[in-house]
N, C-alpha and C positions, 0 to 999 in steps of 0.2 A: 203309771199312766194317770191317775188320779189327781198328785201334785201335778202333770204340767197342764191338764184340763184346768184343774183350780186357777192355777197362773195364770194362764195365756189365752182358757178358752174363749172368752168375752172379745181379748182383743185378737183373736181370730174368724170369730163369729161376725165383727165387724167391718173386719176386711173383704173375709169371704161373699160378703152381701147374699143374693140371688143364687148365689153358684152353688151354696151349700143346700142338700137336700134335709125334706124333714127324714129321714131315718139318719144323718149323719148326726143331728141334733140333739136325736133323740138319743144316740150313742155318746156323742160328749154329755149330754145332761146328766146319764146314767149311772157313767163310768165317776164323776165328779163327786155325787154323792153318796157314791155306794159305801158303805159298811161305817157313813155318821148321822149326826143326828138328822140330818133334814127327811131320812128316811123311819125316822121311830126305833124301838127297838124295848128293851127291856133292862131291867138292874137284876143279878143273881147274888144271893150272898150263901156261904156255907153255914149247915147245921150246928156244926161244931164247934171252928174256929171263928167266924165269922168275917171271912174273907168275903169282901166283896169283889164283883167285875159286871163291866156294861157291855152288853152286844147290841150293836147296832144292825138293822137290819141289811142283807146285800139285796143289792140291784136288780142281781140274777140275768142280766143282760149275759147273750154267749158271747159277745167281742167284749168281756170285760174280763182282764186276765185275774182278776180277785175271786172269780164264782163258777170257774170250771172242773174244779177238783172233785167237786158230788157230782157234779153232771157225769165225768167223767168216771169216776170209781160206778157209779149208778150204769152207764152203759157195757163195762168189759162186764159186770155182774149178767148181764142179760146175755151177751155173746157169749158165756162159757158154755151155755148147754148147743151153743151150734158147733162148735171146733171138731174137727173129724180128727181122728187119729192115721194123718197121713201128713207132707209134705205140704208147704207153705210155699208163695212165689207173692215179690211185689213188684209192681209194674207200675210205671209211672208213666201218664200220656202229657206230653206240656206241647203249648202252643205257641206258633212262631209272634213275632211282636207287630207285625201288621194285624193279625188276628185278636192280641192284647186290646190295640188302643181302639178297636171296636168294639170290642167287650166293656170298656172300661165306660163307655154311655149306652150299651145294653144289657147292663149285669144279667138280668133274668134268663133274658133269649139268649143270650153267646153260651151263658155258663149251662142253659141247660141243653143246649143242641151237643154241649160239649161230653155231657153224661149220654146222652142219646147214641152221638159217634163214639164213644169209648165202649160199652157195655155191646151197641152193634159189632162192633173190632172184633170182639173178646170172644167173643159167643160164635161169630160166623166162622172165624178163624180155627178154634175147637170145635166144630163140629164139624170141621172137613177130615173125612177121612185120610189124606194125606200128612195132616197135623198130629189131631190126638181123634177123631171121631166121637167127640163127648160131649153130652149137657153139661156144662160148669153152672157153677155159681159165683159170685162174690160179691164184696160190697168197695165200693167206690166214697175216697174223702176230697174234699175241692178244697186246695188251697191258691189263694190268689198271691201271694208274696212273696218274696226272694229275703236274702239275709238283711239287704238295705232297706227292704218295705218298699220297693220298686214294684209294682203292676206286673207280677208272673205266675199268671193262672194253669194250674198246673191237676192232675188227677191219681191223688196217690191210689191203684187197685189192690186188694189183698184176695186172694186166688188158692183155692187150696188145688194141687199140684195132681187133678184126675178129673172124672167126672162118671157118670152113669151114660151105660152106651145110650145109643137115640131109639133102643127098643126096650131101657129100662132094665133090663136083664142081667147086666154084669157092671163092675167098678172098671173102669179104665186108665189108669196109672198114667201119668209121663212116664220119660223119662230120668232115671236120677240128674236133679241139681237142672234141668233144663225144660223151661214149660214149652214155649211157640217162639219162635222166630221172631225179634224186631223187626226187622226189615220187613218183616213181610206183614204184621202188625201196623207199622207205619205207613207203608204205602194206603192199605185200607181205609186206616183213622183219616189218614190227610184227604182221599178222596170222600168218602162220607160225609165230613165234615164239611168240605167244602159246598158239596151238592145244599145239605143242607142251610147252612147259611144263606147260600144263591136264593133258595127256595124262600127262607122268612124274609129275606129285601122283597122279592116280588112279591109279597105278601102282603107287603107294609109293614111288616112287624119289625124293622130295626128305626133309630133315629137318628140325627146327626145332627151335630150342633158345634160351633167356636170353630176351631182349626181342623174339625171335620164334616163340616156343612158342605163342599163341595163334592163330599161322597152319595149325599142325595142323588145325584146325576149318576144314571145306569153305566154307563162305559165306564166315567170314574172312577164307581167302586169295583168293576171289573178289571182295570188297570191295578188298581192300590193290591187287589189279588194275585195280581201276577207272580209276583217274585214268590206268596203263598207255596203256588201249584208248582213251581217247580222245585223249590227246597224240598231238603229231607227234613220231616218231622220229628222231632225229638223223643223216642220211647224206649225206655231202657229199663229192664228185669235186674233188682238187684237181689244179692247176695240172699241165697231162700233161708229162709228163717230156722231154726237151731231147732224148733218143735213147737208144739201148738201152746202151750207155755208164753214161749219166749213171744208170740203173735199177740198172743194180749196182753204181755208187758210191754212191748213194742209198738202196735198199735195206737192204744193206748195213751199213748205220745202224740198221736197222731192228729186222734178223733177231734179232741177239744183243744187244738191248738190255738191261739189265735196269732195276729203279726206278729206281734213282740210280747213276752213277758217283763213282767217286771222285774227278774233277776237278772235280763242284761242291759237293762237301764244303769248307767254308771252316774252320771250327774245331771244335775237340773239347773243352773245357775246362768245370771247374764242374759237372759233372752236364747240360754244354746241350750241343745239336750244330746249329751252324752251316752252312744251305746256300744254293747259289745256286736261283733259280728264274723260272721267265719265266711273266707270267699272258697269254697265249693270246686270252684275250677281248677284252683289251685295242686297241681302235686301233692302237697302238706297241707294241708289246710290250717293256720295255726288260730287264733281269736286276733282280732284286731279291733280298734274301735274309731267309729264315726262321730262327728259332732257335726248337727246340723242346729239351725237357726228354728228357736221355737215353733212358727207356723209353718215351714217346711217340714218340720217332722210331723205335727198335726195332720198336715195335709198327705202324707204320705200313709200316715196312721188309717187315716179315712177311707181310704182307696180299698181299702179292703170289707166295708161295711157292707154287707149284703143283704139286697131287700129283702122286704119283709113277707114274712115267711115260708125262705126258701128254704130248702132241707139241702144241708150242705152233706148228708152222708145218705147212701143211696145203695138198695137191695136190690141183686139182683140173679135171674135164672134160680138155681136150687135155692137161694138165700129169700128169693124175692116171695114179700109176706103173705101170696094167696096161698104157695103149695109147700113152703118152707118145711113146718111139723112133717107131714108122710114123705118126704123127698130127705130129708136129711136122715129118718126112722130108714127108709130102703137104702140110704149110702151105708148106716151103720152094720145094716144086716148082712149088705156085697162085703164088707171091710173085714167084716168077723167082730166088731166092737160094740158094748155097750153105753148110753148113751150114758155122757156128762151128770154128774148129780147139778141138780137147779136147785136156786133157794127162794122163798117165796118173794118177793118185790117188796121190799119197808115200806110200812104204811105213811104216807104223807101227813100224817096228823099232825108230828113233834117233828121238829129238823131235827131233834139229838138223838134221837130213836133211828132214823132214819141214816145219822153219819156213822154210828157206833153199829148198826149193820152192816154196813160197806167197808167199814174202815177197820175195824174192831178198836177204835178209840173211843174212851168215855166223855163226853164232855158233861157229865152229871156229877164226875168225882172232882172233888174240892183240889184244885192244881196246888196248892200253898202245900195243906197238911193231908192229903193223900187217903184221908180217910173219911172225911163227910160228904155229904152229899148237896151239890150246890140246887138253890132253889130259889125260882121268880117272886120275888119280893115287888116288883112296881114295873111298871111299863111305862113308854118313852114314848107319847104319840106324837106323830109329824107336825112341824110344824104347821102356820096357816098361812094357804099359799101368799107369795105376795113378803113375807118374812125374810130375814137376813141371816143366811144359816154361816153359822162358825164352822168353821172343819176341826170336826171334835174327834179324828179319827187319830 
């Protein structure tokens, strides 16, 4: 992502004019420079051999596929002391594509009335007696994108497979392999949702603008709703997870994903960018790959930037961070289990300190001769703004 930023991103930027926001900007400028020189960094050489190597500093941007691997080893470390030893369920709630392309100019409000409708679903639905009669918990990840980087905002749930009755007294199980009813999950989600959206238009709180400016107008955007309110909603429980193990190996995957990585990026050449991709609907699903035209992929890239400082992962009921500690201690107690060993949080002091606890890799020992210990010999300060940085990566 880095190379076609470098490439293309200028003459994108200059296309783009007006349209592009400052947080999309702010994500190409980010993504561009990360891990060379125009960000600083440092020179290491070894004690022994005297291997040297430069680290450049990263971005640490989360839509940058270079700087999610700490983020991401740093969050399953924090999740392991909540995993209960019971049965796992993922539930994904996605949104029809009338719903998308008003999203797509109200990120904030669509996505967050979206966690609101999902977690309301989740919760009222478990705790009807007819269903499971239980408090649940879980935690909710928003992904906006599909395998092409097409606009498909989507809510992956991870749900452990019980809950505490509603007088706190006992653990209450599903059923094996079966948490709650889609259907009957969907009808709720589509109806809640809809109520609320209705609600933040009369509000004021949506905008519209280009080829959806005529949705300002009340009846209009109650027409564009239409066809909403009577389709079935897209929500579907897959395959429950192997153990509580496999959730945060699984997850995991999840948490820090962003559109595209950079291992199904296949070429960059010509003004085209070459990627891998899996079509999902498919029977088989086998890899296939797309080529599009450099600022259609930028622009597709983009669509998934999310204002600024949205929490794209989100706690909730037993998980949610006011009662989480005694609520998970009382599930452990109904369960008969003790609770997860925790390890203290790596101190942010030293990144190497901090990757070589999460990871158990050393980036101190000398890569060449395996037994020295490498050490900051000189630092790399940023250039001054206004300078012409080399892509020294």
């Amino acid at each position: 992502m880095a190379d076609v930023f470098r490439r293309y991103g200028e003459i994108y930027r200059a296309a783009a004019g007006s349209s592009l926001s400052t947080a999309q900007r702010r994500v190409m400028t980010a993504i561009a420079r990360c891990r060379t020189a125009a960000l600083g960094g440092h020179v290491e050489q070894c004690d022994q051999c005297g291997h040297r190597r430069v680290w450049y500093n990263s971005c640490r941007d989360r839509h940058c596929p270079q700087c999610q691997a700490l983020a991401r080893a740093a969050w399953i470390t924090d999740r392991k002391a909540e995993i209960l030893e019971t049965e796992y369920f993922h539930v994904v709630f996605t949104v029809p594509d009338v719903i998308a392309v008003i999203a797509l100019q109200n990120k904030a409000v669509v996505y967050g009335i979206l966690f609101r409708a999902v977690a309301d679903t989740l919760r009222t639905i478990a705790a009807d007696p007819k269903h499971l009669g239980a408090a649940i918990g879980f935690f909710a990840v928003l992904h906006t994108w599909g395998q092409t980087l097409v606009h498909h905002p989507h809510l992956h749930c991870v749900v452990p497979g019980g809950g505490l009755s509603l007088d706190g007294t006992r653990w209450i199980a599903c059923r094996p392999g079966f948490f709650l009813p889609v259907r009957v999950l969907s009808r709720l989600f589509r109806r809640l949702f809809l109520m609320q959206l209705e609600t933040a238009f009369d509000a004021g709180a949506l905008q519209f603008f280009a080829s959806c400016e005529p949705l300002r107008d009340r009846q209009a955007f109650l027409q564009h709703l239409a066809p909403a309110r009577q389709a079935d909603w897209v929500v579907y429980a897959k395959r429950p997870f192997a153990g509580p193990q496999h959730v945060l190996d699984y997850v995991g995957r999840y948490t820090h994903r962003i559109a595209i990585s950079d291992s199904r990026l296949v070429d960059i050449n010509d003004g085209q960018v070459t990627f891998r991709y899996k079509n999902y609907r498919a029977a088989h699903p086998t890899p296939k790959t797309m080529t599009l035209p450099a600022p259609e992929f930028i622009r597709r890239f983009l669509l998934h930037v999310l204002p600024a400082g949205f929490h794209r992962i989100r706690y909730y009921g037993l998980l949610g961070h006011r009662h989480r500690t005694p609520k998970l201690a009382r599930c452990r107690e109904l369960l008969g289990t003790l609770a997860r060993e925790t390890f203290p949080s790596p101190s942010p002091a030293d990144y190497r300190d901090r990757y070589e606890a999460l990871t158990g890799v050393s980036l101190r020992v000398c890569p060449r001769c395996q037994d020295g210990q490498m050490l900051i010999i000189e630092y790399v300060a940023r250039p001054h703004a206004g300078a012409t940085i080399i892509d020294s990566s």
